[in-house]
N, C-alpha and C positions, 0 to 999 in steps of 0.2 A: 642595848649594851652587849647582849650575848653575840648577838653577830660582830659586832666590834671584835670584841675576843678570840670568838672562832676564827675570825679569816690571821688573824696575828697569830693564834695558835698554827696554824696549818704552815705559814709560813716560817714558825721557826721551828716546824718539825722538815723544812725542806721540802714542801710540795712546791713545786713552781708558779711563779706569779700570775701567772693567768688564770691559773686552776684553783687557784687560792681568793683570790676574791676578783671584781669587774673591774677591770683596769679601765673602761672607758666613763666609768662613773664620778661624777667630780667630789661628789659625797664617799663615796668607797673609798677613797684615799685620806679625806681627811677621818671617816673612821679607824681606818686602821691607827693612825698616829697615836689617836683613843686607845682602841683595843690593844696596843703594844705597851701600854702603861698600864692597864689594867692586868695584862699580862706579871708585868715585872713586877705586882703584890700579889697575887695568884699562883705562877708559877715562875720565878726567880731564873730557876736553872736551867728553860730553855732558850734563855735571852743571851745573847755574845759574852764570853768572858772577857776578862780585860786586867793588866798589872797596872799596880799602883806604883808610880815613882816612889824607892822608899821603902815598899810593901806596906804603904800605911794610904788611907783616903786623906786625901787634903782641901783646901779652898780650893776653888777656882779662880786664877788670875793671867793676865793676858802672861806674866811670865813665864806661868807654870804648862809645860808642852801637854799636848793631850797624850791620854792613855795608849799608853804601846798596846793594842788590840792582836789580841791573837791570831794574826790572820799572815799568812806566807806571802812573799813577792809576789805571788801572782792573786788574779783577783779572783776575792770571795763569790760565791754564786749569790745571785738575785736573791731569794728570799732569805739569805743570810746580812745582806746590806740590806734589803728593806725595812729589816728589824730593828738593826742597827741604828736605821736613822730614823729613826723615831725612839729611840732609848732613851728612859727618862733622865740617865749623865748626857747632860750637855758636851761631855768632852769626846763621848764615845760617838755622838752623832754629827762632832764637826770633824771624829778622824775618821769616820765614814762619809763624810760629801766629797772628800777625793776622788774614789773610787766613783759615788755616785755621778759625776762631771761624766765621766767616760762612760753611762749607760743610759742610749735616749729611755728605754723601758723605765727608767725608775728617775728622769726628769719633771712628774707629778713631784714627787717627795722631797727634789731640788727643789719646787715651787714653796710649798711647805714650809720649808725651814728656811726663804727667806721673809717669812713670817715671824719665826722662830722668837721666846719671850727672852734668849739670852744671847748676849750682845755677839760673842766670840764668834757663833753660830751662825748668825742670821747676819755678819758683815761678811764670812766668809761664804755663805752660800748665796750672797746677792753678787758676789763677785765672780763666784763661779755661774749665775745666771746670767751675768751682761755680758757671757762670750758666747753665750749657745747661740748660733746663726737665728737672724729673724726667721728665717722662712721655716723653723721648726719651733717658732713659738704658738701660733694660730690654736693645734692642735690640745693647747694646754688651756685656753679660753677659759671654758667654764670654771673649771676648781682656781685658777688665776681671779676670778669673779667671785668665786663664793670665797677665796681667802681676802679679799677686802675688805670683807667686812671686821677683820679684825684689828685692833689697833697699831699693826705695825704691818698689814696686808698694801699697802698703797704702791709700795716698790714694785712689784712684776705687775703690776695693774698698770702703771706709769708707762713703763716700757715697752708691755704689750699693746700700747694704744698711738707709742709715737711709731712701733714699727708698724702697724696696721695702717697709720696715718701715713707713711714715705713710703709704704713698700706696693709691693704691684696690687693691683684693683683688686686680680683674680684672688687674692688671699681673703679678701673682705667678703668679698660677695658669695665664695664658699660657704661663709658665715652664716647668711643671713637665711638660708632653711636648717641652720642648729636645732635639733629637738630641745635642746635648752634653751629657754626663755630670757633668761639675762644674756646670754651670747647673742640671740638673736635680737634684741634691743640693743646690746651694745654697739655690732654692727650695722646697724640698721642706722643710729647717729651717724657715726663714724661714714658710712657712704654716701649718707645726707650733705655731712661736711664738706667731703669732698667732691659731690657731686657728680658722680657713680653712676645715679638713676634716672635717666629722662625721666619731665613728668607726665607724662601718660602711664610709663610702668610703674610711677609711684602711688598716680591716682588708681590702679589697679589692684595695687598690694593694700591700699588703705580700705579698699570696697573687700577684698578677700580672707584678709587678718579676721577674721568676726572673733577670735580668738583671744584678744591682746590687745585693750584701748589705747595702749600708750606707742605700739606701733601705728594703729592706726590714726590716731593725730598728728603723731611727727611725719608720716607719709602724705596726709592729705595736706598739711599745712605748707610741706615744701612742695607736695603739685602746685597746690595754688600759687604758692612765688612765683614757680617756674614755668607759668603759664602765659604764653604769646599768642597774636595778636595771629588768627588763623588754624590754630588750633586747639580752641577751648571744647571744642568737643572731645576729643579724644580725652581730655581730662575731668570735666564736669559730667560727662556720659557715667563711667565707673562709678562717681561721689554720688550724684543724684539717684542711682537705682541699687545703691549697698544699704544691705541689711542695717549694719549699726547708725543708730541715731544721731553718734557722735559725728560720723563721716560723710550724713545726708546735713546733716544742717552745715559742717563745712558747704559741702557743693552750693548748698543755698545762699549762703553765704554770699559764695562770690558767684554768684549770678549779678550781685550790681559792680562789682570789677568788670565783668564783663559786657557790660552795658543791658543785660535781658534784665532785666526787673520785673518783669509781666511776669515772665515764668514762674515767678514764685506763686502763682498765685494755685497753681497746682497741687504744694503743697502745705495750705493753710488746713486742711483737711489730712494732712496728716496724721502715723497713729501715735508719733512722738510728738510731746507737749514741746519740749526744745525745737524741733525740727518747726513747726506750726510757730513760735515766737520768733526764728529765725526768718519763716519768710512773711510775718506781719514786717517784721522792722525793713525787708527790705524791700515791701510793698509800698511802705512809708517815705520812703526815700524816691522812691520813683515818685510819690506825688499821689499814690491811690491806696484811697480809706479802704481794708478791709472788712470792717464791717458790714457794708454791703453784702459783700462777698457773701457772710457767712449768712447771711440774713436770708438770702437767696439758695444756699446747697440747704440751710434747714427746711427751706419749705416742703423738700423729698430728696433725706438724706440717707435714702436706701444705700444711694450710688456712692456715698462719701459717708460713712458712720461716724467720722471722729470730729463732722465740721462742729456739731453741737458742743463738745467739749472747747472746739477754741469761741466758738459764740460765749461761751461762759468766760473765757478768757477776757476777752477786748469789750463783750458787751457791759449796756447796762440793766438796771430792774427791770426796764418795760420790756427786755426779752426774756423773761421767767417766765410766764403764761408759753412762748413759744417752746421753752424746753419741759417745760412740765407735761404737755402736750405731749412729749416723744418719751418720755418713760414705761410709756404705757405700746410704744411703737411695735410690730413682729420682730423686725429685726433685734439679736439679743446686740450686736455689737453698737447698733444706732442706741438702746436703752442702756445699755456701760454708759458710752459719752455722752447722754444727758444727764445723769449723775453727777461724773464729773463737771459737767458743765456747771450744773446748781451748785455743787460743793466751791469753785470756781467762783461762780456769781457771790456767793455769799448770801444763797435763796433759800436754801435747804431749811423743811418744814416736818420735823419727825414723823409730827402725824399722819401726813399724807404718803411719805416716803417708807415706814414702817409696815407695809403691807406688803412693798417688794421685796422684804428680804425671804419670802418663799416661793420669790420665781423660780421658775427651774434650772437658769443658766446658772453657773456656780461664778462665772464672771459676774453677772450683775449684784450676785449677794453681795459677790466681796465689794465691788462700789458701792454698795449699800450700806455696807458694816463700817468702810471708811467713814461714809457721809457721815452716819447717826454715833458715830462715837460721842462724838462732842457731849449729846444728847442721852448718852446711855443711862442718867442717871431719873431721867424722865421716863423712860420705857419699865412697865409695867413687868416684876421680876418675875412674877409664875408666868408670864406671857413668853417672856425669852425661856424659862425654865420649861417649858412644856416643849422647844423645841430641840432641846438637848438628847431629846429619845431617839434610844436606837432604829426605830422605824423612819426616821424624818433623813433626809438627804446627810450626805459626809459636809458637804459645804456650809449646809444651813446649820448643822451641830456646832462647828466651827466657829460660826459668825456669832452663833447664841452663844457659848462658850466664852467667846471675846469679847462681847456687849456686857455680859453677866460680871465679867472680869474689870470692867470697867465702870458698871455700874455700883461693885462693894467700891473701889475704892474711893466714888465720890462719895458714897454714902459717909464710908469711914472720916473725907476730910471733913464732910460737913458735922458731923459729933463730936470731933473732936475740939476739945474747950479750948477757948482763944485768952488768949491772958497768960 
């Protein structure tokens, strides 16, 4: 709240609007709005003065004109209208959107008050927003986005989206390296819609985004649409070797769009659980059982750590002897996903499993501490309590910690009287 205040204070002592707060911030402006009310119970007397028809305060009503504002024919400087329009009298802030129409600079604060909670206000400054040229709306993006969310924000949201949507490409695709995240998903629809992007550059941006899963699905989802008969490489190439798991199981996905089926079989050994279901199913559809499959990468799943965990997936009991076998494997990432796999299976035997939680990998504890939760309240308490010491690993403290935390409160359901 204090910075609200300060950048309102500075501007109605007349420091210039740049220097007064970040004009290019979309939050900075609707704090000032803040901070200029807080102002006006604080300090009163540095806000615009204003006569009262009358010399007396009145209602506000569409008949009654707004406040004759002390200001001369010619126009007031910037941070004496920025104040202005944000003044908690509604009257003073729609005899201030006059002025503000005539200054791209303080077109944020237009944005604003066609938000605005009172009517007089917020019809006149939607009026004065529907004549500002499209091609200098773009720039107002983000705060036009974070004013929607409020209950009369929908107006410059509306408009900014049919000019983005009729107006030139180049306006859109500006957009779409916004450092702001809702601008750049806004845009990122919006040239989806219109179809902006070949899909190779979109299979590109959905493997690159690792940042933002909702760009990345609406990007890989319209590759895949916009995928032809000769160039599925260049778009499955991107999806198939992108870090996000959301964006790999796309690409696998449409491996059966694309008639390759087999190929999935590449990544049933995946280290994503999703990504590994995406290409059982569409191993399935080509007509070939994975289970094989995995039955064969576990026989020496150095080369493939995670086939164990989808063995546990798709298999049944009679491959628990083969995963139980690999907990005990060198490799710490092949001894993770036989964990998961038993957890998976629905194999998991505390007893035998309760030994590795002081392997040294701080991955496998944690699959470890998964597995035996269930079981926590069969685990032996000074057993977990002994590895709560500060001598014992950061990981293994942790998991004992978590076990221990898990094992009062079966204890507690179980005492507690039923009836």
């Amino acid at each position: 709240m204090s910075s609200d205040y300060e950048a309102a204070e500075r501007l109605a002592r007349g420091i210039p609007l740049r220097e007064a707060l970040d004009t290019s911030s979309a939050e900075a402006w609707t704090a000032l709005d803040l901070g200029v009310r807080i102002l006006a119970w604080t300090t009163p007397g540095l806000l615009p003065s204003h006569d009262w028809a009358g010399g007396r305060r009145q209602r506000w009503s569409r008949d009654a004109p707004p406040p004759a504002v002390n200001w001369s024919s010619t126009p007031p400087d910037e941070p004496l209208l920025a104040v202005a329009l944000c003044h908690p009298d509604g009257r003073i802030r729609e005899a201030a959107l006059e002025w503000a129409a005539r200054s791209p600079a303080l077109r944020p604060l237009l944005a604003v008050r066609c938000a605005d909670w009172a009517g007089p206000v917020r019809d006149r400054a939607r009026a004065l927003f529907s004549e500002i040229p499209g091609r200098q709306l773009p720039p107002l993006t983000a705060l036009v986005l974070l004013l929607s969310r409020r209950d009369q924000g929908e107006f410059a949201r509306e408009r900014l989206d049919r000019v983005l949507r009729e107006g030139p490409a180049e306006d859109v695709v500006a957009l779409l390296t916004s450092e702001d995240r809702a601008t750049r998903r806004f845009a990122f629809r919006i040239a989806v819609d219109r179809g902006l992007l070949a899909p190779a550059a979109l299979a590109r941006t959905a493997a690159a985004a690792s940042d933002d899963v909702r760009i990345q699905t609406l990007c890989a989802e319209a590759a895949i649409a916009g995928m032809r008969d000769g160039a599925y490489d260049e778009v499955l190439g991107p999806l198939l070797s992108a870090r996000s798991p959301q964006v790999r199981s796309a690409g696998v996905t449409a491996l059966r769009r694309a008639g390759r089926q087999g190929e999935a079989a590449v990544f049933l050994a995946d280290r994503s659980g999703v990504v590994r279901a995406c290409a059982r199913y569409v191993l399935r559809q080509g007509g070939i059982d994975p289970l094989p499959l995995y039955r064969s990468m576990c026989a020496d799943p150095a080369a493939r750590p995670a086939a164990p965990a989808g063995l546990g997936e798709c298999g049944t009991k009679e491959d628990a002897p083969a995963l139980w076998s690999l907990v005990t494997h060198p490799a710490p990432a092949v001894r993770v996903h036989a964990v998961t796999g038993l957890r998976a299976l629905d194999a998991v035997r505390y007893e035998q499993l309760r030994p590795l939680l002081d392997d040294p990998s701080p991955a496998v504890v944690r699959a470890v501490t998964r597995a035996l939760l269930p079981d926590a309240d069969r685990i032996p308490h000074e057993w977990l309590l002994v590895r709560t010491g500060a001598d014992r690993p950061r990981a293994l403290r942790v998991a004992a910690e978590r076990l221990l935390r898990s094992h009062l409160r079966a204890t507690v359901r179980q005492r507690r009287p039923t009836g």
